[in-house]
N, C-alpha and C positions, 0 to 999 in steps of 0.2 A: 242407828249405825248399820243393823241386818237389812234394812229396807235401800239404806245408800248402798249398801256392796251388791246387793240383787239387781238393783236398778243399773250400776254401771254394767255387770255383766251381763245386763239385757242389751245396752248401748254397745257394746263389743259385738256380740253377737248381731245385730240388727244390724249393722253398717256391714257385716262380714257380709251376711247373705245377701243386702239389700243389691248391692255389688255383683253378689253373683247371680239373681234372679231381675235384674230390674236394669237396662239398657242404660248405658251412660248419660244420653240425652234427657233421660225421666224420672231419676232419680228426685231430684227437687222438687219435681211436680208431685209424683207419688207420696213422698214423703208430707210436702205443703196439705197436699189436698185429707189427708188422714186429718193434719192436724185441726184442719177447717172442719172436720165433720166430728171430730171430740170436741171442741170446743164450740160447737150448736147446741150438743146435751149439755156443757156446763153451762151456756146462755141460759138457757130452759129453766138449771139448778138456781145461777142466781136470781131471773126472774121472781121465781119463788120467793125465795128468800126475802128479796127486797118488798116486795110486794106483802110478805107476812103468812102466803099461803102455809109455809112452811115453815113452824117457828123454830128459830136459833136456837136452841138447847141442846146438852151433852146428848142427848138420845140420838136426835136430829145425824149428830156429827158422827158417833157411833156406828149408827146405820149406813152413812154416805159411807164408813171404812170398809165396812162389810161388802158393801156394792161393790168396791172400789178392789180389794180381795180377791172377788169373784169373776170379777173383769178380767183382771190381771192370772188368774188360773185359764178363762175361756182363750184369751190370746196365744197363749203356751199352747195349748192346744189345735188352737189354729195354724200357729209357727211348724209344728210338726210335721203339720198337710205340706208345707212347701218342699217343691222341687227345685232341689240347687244344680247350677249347668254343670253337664257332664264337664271330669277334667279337671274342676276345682275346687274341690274339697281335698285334695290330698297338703301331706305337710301341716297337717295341723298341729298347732301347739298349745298351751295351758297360756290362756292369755293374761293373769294375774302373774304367774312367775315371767312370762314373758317383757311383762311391762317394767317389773324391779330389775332382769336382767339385762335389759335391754336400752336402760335413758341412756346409754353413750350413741342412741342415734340421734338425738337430740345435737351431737356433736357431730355425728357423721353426716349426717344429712341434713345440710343448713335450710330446704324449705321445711322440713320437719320441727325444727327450732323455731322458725320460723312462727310456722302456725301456731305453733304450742304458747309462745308468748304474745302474741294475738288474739287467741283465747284467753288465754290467762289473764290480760289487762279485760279485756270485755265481761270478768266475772262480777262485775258491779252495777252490769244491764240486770243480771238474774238476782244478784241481792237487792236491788232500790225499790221495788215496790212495796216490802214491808215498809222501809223506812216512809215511803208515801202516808201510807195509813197509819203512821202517827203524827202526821201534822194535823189530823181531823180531829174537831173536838180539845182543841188547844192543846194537841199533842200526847193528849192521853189516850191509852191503847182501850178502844171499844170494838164491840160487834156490831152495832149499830148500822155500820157505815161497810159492815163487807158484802151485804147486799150489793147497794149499788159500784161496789169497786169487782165483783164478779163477776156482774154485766157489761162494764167498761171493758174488765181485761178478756172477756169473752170473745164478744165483738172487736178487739183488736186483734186476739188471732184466729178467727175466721176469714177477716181479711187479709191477714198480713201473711196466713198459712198458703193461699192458693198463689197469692201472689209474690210473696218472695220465693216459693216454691220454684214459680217458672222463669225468675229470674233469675236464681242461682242455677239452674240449666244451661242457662246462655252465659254467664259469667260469676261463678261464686265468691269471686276475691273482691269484683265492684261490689256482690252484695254486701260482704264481711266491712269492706271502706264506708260504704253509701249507710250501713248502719249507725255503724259507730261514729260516722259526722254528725249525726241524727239525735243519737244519745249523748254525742258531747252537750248540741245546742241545748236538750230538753234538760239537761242536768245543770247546764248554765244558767235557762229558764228558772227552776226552782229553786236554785239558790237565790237568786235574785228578788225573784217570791216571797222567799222565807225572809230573806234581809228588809226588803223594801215593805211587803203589805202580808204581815203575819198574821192580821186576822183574815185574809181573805183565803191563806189558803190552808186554813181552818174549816175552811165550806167543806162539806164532802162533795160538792158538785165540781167543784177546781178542783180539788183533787184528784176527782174521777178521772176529768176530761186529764188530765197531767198525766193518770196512769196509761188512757188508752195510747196516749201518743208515747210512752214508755214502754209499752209492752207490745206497739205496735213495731219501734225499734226492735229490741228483744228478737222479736218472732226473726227479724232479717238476720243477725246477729246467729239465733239459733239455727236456723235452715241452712244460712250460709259457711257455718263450721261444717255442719254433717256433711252438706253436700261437697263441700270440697274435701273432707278428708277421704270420703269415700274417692271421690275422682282422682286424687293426687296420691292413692295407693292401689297394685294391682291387688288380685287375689291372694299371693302369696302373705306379703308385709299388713294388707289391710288389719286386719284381728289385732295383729302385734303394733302398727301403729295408734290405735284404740286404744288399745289398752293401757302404752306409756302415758297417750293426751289424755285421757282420766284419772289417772297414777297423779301427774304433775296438778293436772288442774283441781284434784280433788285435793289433795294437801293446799293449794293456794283456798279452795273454798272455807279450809280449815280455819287459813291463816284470817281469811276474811271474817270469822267472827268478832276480831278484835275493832269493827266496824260500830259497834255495840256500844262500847268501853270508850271508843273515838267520839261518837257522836254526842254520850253525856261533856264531855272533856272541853268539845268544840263548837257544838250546836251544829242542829242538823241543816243550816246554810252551809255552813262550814264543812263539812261532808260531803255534801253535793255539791261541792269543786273539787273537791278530793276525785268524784267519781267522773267528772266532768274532764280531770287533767289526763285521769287512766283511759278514759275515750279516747280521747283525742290524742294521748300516745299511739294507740291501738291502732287508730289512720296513716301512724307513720311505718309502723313496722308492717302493717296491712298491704303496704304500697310495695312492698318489694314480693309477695305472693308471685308465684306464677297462674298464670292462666291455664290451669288444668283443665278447665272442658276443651281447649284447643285439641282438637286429633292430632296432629304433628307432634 
């Protein structure tokens, strides 16, 4: 819970500046290409792992948190060297009270609503991958198999990082759409998987390939919220619109663990239509977005 409330008020903060350091056109790219060059050192990690250089054990994991820690201190530190553009940093407000004060923009501002339920149905790109790695090994939860599933999700967002990057540049609401028709189909796919040929995707090699095209979705889903939240808010409202869209959607991530409780209930075919239907909502409320990178 300390670690989700630190992280969203990174997310707040990070789009506030990004905005004010980093040209409208470049945001996506900037943002993509970070994420392509984190996700080459996690390649490198699963490599490992799969490979056995690196054996699974609590130490193993341990230690990754500590790197992981240290990281997360060196970047603070880096964050402080930026210079924010003259002119916009004033008007600051406490973005936590600002987000519980403030959901009636949700009301007031219908693309704001908007996005916010667009995200909110797309919170099922970010939960499905656990559920992936338990159809390996006839559905029982191993380590075995997160090797090769942290090579797959590696490699899909190294790719998907530079390149949805620069697509949500030129359009973030096609990426937000173009994703989530992506993850409707792949979630259609594994439902149909799980019903039709369960032992097959039992394999961890189907599953893998199932993740990378899962979390290659994912990456356009993720790049193409950020990028367009930042675009669709000046300096002023940016921070304060963060803040609400993590307010709302972090209570929905909440609600989502009852995904859990569903999947014993329904089977996990059964599920992945569940997450398949919330996609594909996603594409419709998606479609009414404005086109914020538009200068006019």
């Amino acid at each position: 819970a300390v670690f989700a409330v630190a992280r969203s008020a990174a997310s707040v903060s990070y789009k506030d500046v990004l905005g004010k350091t980093v040209s409208k056109a470049r945001r996506g790219t900037v943002t993509g290409t970070a994420t392509s060059l984190a996700a080459a050192i996690i390649l490198l990690l699963g490599a490992c792992l799969a490979a056995g250089v690196i054996p699974l054990e609590t130490t193993t994991i341990a230690v990754g948190l500590l790197i992981g820690g240290g990281l997360w201190l060196a970047a603070g530190v880096l964050f402080l060297r930026l210079v924010e553009a003259d002119g916009a940093t004033g008007g600051g407000v406490d973005g936590v009270a600002a987000a519980l004060s403030n959901l009636g923009l949700l009301r007031k501002d219908p693309q704001l609503g908007r996005f916010v339920m667009t995200r909110s149905l797309l919170t099922v790109t970010a939960v499905a991958p656990p559920y992936l790695l338990t159809m390996t090994s006839s559905g029982e939860r191993n380590l075995g198999s997160l090797g090769p599933f942290v090579v797959a999700s590696s490699i899909a967002t190294i790719v998907g990082g530079r390149l949805w990057g620069r697509l949500s540049d030129r359009s973030s609401r096609r990426v937000l759409i173009g994703s989530a028709g992506a993850s409707t189909g792949l979630f259609l796919l594994a439902a149909l998987g799980i019903l039709a040929s369960p032992e097959l995707m039992t394999e961890a090699w189907a599953a893998s390939i199932l993740l990378f095209l899962v979390v290659l979705a994912y990456q356009g889903v993720r790049l193409g919220r950020s990028t367009h939240l930042v675009d669709m808010a000046d300096e002023h409202d940016r921070a304060v619109y963060t803040a609400v869209s993590n307010t709302v959607v972090g209570l929905v991530i909440l609600a989502a663990g009852a995904f859990g409780a569903l999947s014993e209930a329904i089977g996990l075919g059964a599920l992945f239509l569940v997450f398949a239907g919330a996609s594909a909502l996603a594409v419709v409320v998606g479609w009414g977005l404005d086109e914020v990178q538009s200068e006019d």
